[in-house]
C-alpha positions as a Markdown table, in Angstrom:
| # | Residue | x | y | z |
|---|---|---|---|---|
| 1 | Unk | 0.0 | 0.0 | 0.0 |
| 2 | Unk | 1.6 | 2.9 | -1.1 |
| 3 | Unk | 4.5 | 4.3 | 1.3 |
| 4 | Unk | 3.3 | 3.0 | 4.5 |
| 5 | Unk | 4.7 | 1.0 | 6.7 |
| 6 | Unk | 3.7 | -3.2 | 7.2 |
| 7 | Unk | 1.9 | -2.3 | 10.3 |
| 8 | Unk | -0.3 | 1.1 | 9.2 |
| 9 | Unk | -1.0 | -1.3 | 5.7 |
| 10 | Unk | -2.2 | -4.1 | 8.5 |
| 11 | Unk | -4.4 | -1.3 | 10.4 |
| 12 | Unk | -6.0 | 0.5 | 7.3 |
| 13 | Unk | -6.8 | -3.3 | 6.2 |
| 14 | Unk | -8.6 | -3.6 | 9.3 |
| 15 | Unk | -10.4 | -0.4 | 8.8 |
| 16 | Unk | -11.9 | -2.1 | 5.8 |
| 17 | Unk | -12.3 | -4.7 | 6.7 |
| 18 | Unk | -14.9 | -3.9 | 9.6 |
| 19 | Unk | -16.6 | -1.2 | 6.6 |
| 20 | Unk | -17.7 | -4.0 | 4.7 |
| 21 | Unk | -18.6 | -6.3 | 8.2 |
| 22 | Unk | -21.1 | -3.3 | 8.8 |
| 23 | Unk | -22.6 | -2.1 | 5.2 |
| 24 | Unk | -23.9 | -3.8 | 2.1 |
| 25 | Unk | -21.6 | -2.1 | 0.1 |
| 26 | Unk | -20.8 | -4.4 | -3.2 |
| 27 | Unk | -17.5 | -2.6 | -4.0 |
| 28 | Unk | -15.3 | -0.6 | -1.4 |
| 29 | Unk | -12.3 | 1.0 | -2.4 |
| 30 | Unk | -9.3 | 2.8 | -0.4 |
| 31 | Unk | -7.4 | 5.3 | -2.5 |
| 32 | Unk | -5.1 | 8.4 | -3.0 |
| 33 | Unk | -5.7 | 11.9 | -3.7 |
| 34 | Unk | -4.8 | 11.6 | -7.1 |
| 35 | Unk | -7.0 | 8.3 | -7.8 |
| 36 | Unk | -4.2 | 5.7 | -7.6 |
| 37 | Unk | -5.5 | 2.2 | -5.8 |
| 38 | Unk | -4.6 | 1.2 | -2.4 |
| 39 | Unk | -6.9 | -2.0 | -1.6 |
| 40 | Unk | -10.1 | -2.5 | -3.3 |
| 41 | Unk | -12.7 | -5.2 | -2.9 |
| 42 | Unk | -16.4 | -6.1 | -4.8 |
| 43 | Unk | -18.8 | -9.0 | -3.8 |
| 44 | Unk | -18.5 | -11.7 | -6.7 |
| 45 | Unk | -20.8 | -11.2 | -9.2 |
| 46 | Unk | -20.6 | -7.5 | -9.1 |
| 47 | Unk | -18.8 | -6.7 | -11.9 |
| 48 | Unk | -17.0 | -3.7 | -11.9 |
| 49 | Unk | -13.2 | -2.6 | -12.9 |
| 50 | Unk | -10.9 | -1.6 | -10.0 |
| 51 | Unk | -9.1 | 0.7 | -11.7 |
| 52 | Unk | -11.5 | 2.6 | -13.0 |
| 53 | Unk | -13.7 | 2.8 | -10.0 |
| 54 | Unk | -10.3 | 4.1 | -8.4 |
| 55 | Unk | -10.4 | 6.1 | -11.2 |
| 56 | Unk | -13.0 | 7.6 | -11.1 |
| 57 | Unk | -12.1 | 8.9 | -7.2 |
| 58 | Unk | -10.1 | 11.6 | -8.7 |
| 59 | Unk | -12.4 | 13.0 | -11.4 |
| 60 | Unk | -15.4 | 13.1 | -7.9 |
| 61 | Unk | -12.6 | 14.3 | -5.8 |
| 62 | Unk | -11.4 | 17.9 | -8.0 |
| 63 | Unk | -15.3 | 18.4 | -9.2 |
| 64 | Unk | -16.2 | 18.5 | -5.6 |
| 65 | Unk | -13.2 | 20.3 | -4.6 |
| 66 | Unk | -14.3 | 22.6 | -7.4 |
| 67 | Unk | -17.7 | 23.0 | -6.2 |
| 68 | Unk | -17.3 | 23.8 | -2.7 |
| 69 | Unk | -14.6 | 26.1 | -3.4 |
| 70 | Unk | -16.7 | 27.8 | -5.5 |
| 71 | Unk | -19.5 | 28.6 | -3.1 |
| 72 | Unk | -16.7 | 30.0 | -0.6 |
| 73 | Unk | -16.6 | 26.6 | 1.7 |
| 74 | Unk | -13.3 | 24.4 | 2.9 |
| 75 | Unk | -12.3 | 20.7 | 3.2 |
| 76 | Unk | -14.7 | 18.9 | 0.9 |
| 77 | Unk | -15.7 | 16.1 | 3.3 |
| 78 | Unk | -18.1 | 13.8 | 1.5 |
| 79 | Unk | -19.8 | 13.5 | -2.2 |
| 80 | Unk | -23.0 | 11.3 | -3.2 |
| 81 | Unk | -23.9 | 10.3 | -6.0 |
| 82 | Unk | -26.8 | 8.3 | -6.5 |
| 83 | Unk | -28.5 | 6.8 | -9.6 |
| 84 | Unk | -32.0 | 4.9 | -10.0 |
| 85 | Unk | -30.3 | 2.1 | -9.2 |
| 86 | Unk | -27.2 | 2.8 | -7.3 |
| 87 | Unk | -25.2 | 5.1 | -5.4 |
| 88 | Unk | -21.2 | 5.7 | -4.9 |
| 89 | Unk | -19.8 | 7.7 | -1.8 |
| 90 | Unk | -16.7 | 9.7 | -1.6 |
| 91 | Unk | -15.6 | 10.2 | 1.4 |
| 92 | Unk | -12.1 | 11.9 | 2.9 |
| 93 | Unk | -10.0 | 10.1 | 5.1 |
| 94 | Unk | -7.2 | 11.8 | 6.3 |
| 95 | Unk | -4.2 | 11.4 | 3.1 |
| 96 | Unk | -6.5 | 9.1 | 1.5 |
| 97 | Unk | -10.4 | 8.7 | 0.5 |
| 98 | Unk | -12.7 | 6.0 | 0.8 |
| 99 | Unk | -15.0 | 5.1 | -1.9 |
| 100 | Unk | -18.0 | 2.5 | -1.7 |
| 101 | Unk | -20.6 | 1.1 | -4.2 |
| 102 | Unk | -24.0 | -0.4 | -3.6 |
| 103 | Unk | -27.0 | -0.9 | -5.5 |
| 104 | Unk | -28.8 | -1.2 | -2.3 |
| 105 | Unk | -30.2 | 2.2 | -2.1 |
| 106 | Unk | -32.3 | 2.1 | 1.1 |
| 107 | Unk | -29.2 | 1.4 | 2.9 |
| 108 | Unk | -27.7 | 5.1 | 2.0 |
| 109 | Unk | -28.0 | 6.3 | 5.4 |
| 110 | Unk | -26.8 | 3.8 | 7.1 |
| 111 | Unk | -23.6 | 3.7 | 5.0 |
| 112 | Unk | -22.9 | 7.3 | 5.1 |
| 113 | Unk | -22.5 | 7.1 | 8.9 |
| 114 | Unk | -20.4 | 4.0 | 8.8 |
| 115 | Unk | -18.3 | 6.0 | 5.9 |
| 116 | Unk | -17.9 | 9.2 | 8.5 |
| 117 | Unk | -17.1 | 7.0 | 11.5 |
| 118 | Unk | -14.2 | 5.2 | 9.7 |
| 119 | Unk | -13.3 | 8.1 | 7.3 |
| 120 | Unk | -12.6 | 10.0 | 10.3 |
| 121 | Unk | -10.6 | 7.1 | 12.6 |
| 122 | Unk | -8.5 | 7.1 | 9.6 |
| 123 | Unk | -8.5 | 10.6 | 9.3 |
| 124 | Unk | -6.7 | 10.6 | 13.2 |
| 125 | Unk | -3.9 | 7.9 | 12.6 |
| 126 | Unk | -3.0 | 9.0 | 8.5 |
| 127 | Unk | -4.1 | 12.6 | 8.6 |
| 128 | Unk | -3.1 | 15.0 | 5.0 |
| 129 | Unk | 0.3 | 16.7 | 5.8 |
């Protein structure tokens, strides 16, 4: 992962790895500012391409980043996108961003909390220099 250490690579697995124990999400990414992959993950059957989900991080990232400046604001936290069918979330995590993928839309809410809880933890142990 990047230019971290065994043991931060072992915690930001764990991180992860308790996202997807408490969402539905069907694809769950952990990536850099600029898009690159750190760990990604999708439920079989759910047939997406890692790198361009990662991707696609960094096009989300600089619109938002765009748009808030725009309107005078800081520190774009958090974008949602959701289809008919689907949603993705954005979310900032200290250096890095998290980025999930459901087509389970009723359970928006509940992932956006679980997104802002961990987004935040790793926000506090890898936070942007």
């Amino acid at each position: 992962m990047s230019d971290l250490t065994p043991d931060e690579a072992h915690a930001l697995s764990n991180f992860l790895g308790s996202i997807t124990e408490y969402s539905e999400l069907e694809a769950l990414a952990l990536i850099t500012r600029e898009g690159l992959r750190l760990a990604f993950s999708a439920i079989p059957g759910y047939n997406l391409d890692p790198d361009l989900f990662s991707s696609l991080s960094a096009v989300v990232v600089q619109s938002g980043t765009d748009a808030i400046a725009t309107l005078g604001f800081t520190n774009m936290l958090e974008v949602v996108l959701r289809g008919d069918n689907g949603f993705i979330i954005l979310s900032a995590a200290g250096r890095f961003f998290l980025m999930g993928a459901s087509r389970q839309t009723a359970d928006l809410g509940k992932i956006v909390k679980i997104f802002r809880y961990y987004a935040g933890e790793i926000n506090k142990r890898y936070p942007l220099t």
